[in-house]
C-alpha angles and dihedrals in degrees: 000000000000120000101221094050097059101073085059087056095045081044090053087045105058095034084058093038086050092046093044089045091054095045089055088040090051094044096047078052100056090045089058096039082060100041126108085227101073088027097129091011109140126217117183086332087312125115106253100214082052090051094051096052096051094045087042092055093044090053093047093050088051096048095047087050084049100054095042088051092051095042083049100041104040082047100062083040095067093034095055091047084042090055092036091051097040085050098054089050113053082044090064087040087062086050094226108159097177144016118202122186099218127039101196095061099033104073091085110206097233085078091069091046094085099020120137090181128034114181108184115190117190150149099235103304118131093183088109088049095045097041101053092033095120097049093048087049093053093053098040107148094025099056119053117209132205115180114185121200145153122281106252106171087070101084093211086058091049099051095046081054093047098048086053099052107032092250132126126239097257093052095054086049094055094042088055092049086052090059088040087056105050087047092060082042100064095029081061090057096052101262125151110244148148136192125209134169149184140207094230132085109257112230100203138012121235145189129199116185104174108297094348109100117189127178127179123182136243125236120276090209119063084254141106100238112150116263150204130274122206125196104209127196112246105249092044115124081240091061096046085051091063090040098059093038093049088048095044089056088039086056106033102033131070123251131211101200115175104348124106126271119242103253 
């Protein structure tokens, strides 16, 4: 049994040793308050039987508001430790090591300093690339990058993205020439990097540096809003989930390493 739960049982037991002992008190009280024996006995100028009643009755309330405030009390207790612990576990279970409120500020660059993989998975955003361009370009030919997006030179793929963001066509389409560039971009400067993209509307973004796994949803409503980031253990059905994902675009989908991207 665990040590530092055995004062709160000893705890539990007295409290339910010292109510039980004041019901029976209170009623042994009122018996003797109503019996012929103490009828016309005096106490302090009281009548005993009087006085036993009243102080029987007292005691009987108390211990019946005792017990219900313990029951109560002991009760919420439990439940709160049986949800808390219910609760931690299934998070571990999920395998979510971190949540972070905003997407686009959490990946700290200190991660990519000492990467040997980078999997990128977006829609059409180049903001990860952008933002950590320097730092891919000064490990080129020690980092290799894989970016996966939509295909948005298939115009069926283009308008799907644009009904479920609120752009046009032409702005998908520009969004998408920002990432290709940036691609070229980096290929030209001897990065490592491939391109590889798919005809379907992605549902999440992710990230996978190494052993590090992020994923970060998309919006349920055709809007931009900002939006959560999660760090997910490895082995974590999250994390196979990205993996198969990542490996079923990688098989089934074209990629464009190392060629220019039509401007």
């Amino acid at each position: 049994m665990d040590t530092q739960s055995q004062p709160l049982m000893r705890t539990d037991a007295a409290n339910a040793w010292f109510t039980a002992f004041l019901i029976i008190l209170s009623l042994v009280m009122l018996v003797l308050g109503n019996n012929e024996m103490t009828e016309g006995w005096k106490f302090a100028g009281a009548k005993f039987d009087d006085t036993l009643n009243n102080i029987g009755l007292a005691l009987l309330i108390a211990g019946i508001t005792q017990y219900y405030t313990d029951f109560r009390v002991r009760s919420r207790f439990y439940k709160d430790v049986s949800d808390n612990v219910i609760a931690n576990e299934t998070l571990r279970e999920s395998g979510i090591l971190k949540f972070f409120r905003d997407s686009k500020t959490c990946i700290p660059a200190k991660v990519l300093d000492s990467a040997k993989t980078l999997d990128v998975g977006v829609t059409y955003s180049d903001r990860f690339l952008k933002d950590n361009i320097g730092i891919l370009v000064s490990r080129a030919g020690s980092i290799r990058v894989r970016v996966y997006c939509v295909d948005a030179d298939d115009a069926d793929v283009r308008r799907l993205v644009a009904l479920n963001t609120g752009f046009s066509d032409d702005d998908v389409r520009a969004e998408y020439r920002k990432l290709t560039r940036i691609v070229d971009d980096l290929v030209s400067k001897g990065v490592n990097i491939e391109l590889f993209k798919q005809k379907t509307l992605p549902h999440y973004s992710f990230y996978i540096i190494d052993d590090y796994y992020f994923l970060t949803m998309s919006t349920f409503a055709s809007r931009r809003a900002t939006v959560p980031l999660f760090q997910m253990d490895q082995s974590s059905p999250l994390a196979l989930l990205i993996r198969e994902d990542r490996d079923h675009v990688m098989a089934l989908n074209s990629t464009n390493e190392k060629q220019a991207t039509p401007q």
